[in-house]
N, C-alpha and C positions, 0 to 999 in steps of 0.2 A: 504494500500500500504506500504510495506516497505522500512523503511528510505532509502535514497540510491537511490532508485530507479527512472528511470527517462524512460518518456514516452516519444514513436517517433509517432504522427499522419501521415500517408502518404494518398496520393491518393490510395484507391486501387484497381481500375482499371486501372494504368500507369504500364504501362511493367518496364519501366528503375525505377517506385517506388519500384514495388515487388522485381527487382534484387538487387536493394538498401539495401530493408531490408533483405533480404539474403546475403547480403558481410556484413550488419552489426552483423548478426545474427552468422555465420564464424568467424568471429573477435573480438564476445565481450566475453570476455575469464574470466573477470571479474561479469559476469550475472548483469551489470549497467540497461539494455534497456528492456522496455518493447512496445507493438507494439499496434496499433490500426490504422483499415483503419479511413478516414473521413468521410466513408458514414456508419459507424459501429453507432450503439445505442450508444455505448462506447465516439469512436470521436465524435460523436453529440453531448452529453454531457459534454464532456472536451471542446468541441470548445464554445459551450454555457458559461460554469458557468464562461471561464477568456474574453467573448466580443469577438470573433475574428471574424474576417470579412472574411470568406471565399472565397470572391469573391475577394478580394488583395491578399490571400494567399489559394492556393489550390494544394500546395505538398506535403510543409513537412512542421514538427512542431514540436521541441523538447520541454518538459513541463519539467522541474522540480518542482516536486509538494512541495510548501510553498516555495519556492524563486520567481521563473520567468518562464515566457515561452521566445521563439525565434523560428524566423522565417526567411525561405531563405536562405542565406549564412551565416549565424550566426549559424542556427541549425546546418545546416551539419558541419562550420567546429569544434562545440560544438561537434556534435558526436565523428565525427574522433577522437577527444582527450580523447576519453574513449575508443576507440580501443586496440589493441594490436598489436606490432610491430611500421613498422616506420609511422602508418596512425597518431599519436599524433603532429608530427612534422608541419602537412597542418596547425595549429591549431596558427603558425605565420603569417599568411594572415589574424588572425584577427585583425590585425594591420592597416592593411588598409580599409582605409574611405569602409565602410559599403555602401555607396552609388554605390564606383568603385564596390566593389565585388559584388554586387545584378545585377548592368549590367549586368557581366555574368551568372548569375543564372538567373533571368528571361528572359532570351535570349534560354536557353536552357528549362526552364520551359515554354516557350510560345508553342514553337514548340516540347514538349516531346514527346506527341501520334503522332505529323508527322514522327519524326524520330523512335521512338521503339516500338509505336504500342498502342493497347488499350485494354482491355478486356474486356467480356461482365456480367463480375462478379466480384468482393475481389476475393481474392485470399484465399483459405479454408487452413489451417497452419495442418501440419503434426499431428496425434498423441503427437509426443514425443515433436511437439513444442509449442501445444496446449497452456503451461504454461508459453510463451512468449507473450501471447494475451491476450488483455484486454476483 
């Protein structure tokens, strides 16, 4: 993996996950992220080798490999700040007690597939985006 570089696990069968890493994918102008579903050989194995309990976390997951991982509102608003444009600025919310902002994240992670739906497969990435997947 090259230095730098930092892994996004999603669900990938959540509609609102795939659309995710599609606005994340638009935005990283810098090539920071790389992507992997959690039902991927790939996620299986990053979720294994640092403990993660998928059953408390089963959305997202930002890794940077040889510092830390994060989860919940801490990954996304981690992401947002390797975005490009004004998405780095969300990146002040993480200021606030982790606990307040997981309220709202797990409030919309409980109910994702009721609100945006589910798919009956990962999501298969483009040719050309092929080398954004792990």
């Amino acid at each position: 993996m090259e230095e730098g570089i930092k892994i996004i696990l999603f669900d990938g069968v959540c509609n609102l996950c795939n659309r995710s890493v599609q606005f994340v994918i638009r935005r990283d102008r810098k090539d920071l992220f790389r992507f992997a579903a959690l039902q991927s050989e790939a996620g299986e194995r990053l979720v294994r080798e640092r403990g993660i309990d998928t059953s408390k976390v089963d959305s997202i997951i930002l890794i940077e490999p040889g510092v830390a991982y994060y989860v919940k509102s801490e990954a996304a608003l981690r992401i947002a700040r390797g975005l490009t444009g004004l998405w780095p600025l969300l990146g002040i919310f993480l200021w606030l007690p982790r606990s307040f902002r997981d309220l709202f994240y797990d409030l919309v992670a409980r109910h994702r597939y009721k609100i945006f739906g589910k798919q009956d497969a990962c999501m298969v990435p483009s040719p050309e985006l092929r080398k954004k997947f792990l």
